[in-house]
Biotite code that builds the C-alpha atoms (Angstrom):
import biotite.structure as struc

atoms = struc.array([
    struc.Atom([68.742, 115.992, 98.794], chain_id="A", res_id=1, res_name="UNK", atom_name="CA", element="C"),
    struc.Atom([68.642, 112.164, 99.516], chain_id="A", res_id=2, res_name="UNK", atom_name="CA", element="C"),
    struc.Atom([68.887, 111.602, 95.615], chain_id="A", res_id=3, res_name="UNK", atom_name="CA", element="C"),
    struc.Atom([71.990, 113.453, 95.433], chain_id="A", res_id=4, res_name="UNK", atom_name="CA", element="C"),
    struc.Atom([73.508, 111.907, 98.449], chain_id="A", res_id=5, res_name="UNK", atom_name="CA", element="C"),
    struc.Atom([72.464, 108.447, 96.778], chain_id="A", res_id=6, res_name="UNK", atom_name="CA", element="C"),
    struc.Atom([74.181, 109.485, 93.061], chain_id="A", res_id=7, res_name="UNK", atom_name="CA", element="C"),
    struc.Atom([77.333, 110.601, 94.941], chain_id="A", res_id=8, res_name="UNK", atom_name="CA", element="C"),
    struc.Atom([77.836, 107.743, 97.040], chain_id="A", res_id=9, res_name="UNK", atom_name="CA", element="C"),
    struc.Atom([77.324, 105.662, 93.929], chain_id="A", res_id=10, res_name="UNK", atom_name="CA", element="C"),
    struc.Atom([79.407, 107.733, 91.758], chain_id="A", res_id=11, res_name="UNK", atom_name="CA", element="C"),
    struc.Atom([82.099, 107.624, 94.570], chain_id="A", res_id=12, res_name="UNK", atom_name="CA", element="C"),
    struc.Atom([82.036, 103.780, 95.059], chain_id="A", res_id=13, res_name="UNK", atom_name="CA", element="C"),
    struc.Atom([83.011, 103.236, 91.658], chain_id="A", res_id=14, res_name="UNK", atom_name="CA", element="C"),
    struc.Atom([86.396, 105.114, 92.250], chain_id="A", res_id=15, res_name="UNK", atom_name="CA", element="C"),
    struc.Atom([86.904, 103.198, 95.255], chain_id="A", res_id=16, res_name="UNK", atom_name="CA", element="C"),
    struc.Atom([87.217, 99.402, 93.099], chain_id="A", res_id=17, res_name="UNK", atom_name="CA", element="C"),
    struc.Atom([90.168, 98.138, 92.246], chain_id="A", res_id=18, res_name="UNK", atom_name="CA", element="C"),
    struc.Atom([90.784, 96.315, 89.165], chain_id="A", res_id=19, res_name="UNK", atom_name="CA", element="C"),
    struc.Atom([92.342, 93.055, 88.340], chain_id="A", res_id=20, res_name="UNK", atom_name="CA", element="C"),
    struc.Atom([94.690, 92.464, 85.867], chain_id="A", res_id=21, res_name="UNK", atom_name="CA", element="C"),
    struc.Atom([94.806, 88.753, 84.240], chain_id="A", res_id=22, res_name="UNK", atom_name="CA", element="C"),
    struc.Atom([97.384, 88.298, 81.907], chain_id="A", res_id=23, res_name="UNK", atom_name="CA", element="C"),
    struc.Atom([97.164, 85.550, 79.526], chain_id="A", res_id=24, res_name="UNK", atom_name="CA", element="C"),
    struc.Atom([99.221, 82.719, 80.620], chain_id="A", res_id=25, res_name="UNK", atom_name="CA", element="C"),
    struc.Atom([102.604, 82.290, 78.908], chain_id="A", res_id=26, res_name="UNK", atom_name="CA", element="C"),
    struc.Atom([102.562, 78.760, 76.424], chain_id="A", res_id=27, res_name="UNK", atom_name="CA", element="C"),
    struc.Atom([103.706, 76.272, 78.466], chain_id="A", res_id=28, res_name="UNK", atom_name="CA", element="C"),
    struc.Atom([106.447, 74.632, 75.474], chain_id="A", res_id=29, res_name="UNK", atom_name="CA", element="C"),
    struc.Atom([108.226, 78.478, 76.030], chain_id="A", res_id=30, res_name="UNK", atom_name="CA", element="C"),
    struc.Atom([108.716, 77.603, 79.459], chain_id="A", res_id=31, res_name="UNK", atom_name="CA", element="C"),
    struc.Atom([110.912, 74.717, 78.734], chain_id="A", res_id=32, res_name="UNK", atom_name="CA", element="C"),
    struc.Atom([114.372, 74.986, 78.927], chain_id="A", res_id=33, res_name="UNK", atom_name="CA", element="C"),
    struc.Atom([116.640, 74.038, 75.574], chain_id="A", res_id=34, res_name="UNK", atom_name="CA", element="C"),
    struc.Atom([118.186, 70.483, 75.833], chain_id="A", res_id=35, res_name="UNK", atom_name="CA", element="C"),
    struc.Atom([121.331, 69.210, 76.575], chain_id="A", res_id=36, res_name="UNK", atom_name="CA", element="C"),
    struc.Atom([122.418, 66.987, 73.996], chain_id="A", res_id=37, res_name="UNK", atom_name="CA", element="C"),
    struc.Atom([123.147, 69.834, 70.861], chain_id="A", res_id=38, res_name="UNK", atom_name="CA", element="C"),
    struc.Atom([123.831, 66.866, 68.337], chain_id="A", res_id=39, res_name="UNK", atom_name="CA", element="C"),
    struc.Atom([124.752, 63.118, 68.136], chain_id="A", res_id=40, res_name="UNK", atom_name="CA", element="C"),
    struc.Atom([128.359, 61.998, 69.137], chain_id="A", res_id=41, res_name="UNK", atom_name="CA", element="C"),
    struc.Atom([130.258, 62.014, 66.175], chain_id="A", res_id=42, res_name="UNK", atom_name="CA", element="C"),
    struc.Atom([130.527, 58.182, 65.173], chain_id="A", res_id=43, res_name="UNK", atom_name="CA", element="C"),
    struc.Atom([132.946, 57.781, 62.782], chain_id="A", res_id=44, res_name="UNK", atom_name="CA", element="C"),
    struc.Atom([134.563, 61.381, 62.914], chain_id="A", res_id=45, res_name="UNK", atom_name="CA", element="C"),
    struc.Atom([134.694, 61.708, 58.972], chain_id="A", res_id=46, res_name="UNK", atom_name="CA", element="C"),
    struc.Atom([133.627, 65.122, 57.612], chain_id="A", res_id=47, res_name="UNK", atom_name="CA", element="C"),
    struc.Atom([130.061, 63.679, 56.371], chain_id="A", res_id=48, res_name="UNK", atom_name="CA", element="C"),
    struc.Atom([129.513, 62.619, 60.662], chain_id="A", res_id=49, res_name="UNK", atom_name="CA", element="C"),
    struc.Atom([130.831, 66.381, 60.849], chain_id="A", res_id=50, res_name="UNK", atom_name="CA", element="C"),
    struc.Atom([128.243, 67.881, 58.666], chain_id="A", res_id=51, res_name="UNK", atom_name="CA", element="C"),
    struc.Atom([125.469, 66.087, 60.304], chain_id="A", res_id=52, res_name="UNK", atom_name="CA", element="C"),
    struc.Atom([126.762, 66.759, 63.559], chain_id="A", res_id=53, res_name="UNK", atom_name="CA", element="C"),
    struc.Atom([126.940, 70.550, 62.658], chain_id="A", res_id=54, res_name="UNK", atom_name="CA", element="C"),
    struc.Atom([123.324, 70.312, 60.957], chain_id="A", res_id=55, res_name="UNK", atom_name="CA", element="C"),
    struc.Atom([121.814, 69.214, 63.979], chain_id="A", res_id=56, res_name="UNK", atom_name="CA", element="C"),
    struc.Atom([123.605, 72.079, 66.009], chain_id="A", res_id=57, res_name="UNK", atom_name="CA", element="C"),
    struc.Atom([122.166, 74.309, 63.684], chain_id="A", res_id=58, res_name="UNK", atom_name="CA", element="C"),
    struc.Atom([118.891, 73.458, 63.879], chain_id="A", res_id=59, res_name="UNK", atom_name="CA", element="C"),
    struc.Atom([118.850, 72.946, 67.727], chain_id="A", res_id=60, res_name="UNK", atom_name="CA", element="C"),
    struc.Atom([120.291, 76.558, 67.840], chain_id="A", res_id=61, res_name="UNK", atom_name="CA", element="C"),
    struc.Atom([117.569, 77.869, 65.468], chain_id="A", res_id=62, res_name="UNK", atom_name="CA", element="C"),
    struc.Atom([115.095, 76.397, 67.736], chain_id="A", res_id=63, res_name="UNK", atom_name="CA", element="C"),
    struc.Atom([115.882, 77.444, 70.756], chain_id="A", res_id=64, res_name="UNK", atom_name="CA", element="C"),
    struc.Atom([116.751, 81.000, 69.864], chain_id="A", res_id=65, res_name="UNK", atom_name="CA", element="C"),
    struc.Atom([113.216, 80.909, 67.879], chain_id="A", res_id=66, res_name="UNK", atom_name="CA", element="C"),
    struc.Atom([111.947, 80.122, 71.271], chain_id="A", res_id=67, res_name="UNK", atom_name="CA", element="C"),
    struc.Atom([113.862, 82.508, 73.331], chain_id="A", res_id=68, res_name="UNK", atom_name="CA", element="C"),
    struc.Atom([112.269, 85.081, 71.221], chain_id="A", res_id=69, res_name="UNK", atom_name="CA", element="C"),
    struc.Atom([108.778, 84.396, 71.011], chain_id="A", res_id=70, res_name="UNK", atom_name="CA", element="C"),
    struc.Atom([109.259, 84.363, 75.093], chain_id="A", res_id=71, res_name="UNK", atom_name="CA", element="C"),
    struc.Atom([110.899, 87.541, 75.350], chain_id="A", res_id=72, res_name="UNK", atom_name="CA", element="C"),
    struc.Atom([107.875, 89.057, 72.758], chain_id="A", res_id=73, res_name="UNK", atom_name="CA", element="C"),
    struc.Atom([105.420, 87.256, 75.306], chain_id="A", res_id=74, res_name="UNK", atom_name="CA", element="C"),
    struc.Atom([107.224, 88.903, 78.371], chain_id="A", res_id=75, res_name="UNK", atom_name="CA", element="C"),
    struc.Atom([107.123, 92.223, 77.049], chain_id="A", res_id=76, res_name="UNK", atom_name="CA", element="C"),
    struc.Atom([103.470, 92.166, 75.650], chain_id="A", res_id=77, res_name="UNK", atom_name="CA", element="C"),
    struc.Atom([102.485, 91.218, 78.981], chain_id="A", res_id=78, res_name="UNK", atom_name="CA", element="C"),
    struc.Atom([104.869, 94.678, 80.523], chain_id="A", res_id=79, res_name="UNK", atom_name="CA", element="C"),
    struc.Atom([102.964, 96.338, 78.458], chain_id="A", res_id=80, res_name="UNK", atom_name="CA", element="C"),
    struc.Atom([99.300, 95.605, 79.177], chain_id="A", res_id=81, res_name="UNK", atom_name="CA", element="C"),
    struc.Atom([100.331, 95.801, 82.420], chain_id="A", res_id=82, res_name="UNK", atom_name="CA", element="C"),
    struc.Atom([101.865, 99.289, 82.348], chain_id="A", res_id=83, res_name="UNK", atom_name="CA", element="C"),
    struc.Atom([99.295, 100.876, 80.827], chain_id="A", res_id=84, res_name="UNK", atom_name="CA", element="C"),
    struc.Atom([96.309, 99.731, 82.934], chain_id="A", res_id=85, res_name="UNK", atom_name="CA", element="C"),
    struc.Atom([98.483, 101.197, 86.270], chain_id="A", res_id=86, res_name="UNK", atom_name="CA", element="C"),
])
């Protein structure tokens, strides 16, 4: 009788933990916000200063929305890991 009493109360402790979730941290360089400064000041406002200036949009854009979305992916990998251990 003891050794049933002592494989319950083992049996029942193990429902009784609770478990911790750790979710892998988030890289820090998708925690930073996008700049301020989108492109140079135009210098000489002729429409080879524009193109640059509009290159340099471009690629700040492309960057930050390339950011944006590996954070978002990050965000909801993390929702789901910890929906489905609840």
């Amino acid at each position: 009788m003891r050794i049933l009493l002592m494989i319950s109360a083992v049996f029942l402790t193990g429902c009784a933990t609770n478990s911790i979730v750790n979710c892998p941290p988030v890289k820090s360089e998708l925690l930073v916000a996008c700049g301020d400064v989108i492109a140079q000041p135009l210098t000489t406002g002729d429409q080879y200063d524009l193109a640059r200036a509009l290159s340099e949009a471009t690629k700040y854009g492309r960057d930050c929305r390339a950011r944006m979305q590996e954070l978002i992916d990050a965000v909801k990998t993390r929702e789901k890991v910890t929906e489905s251990i609840k």
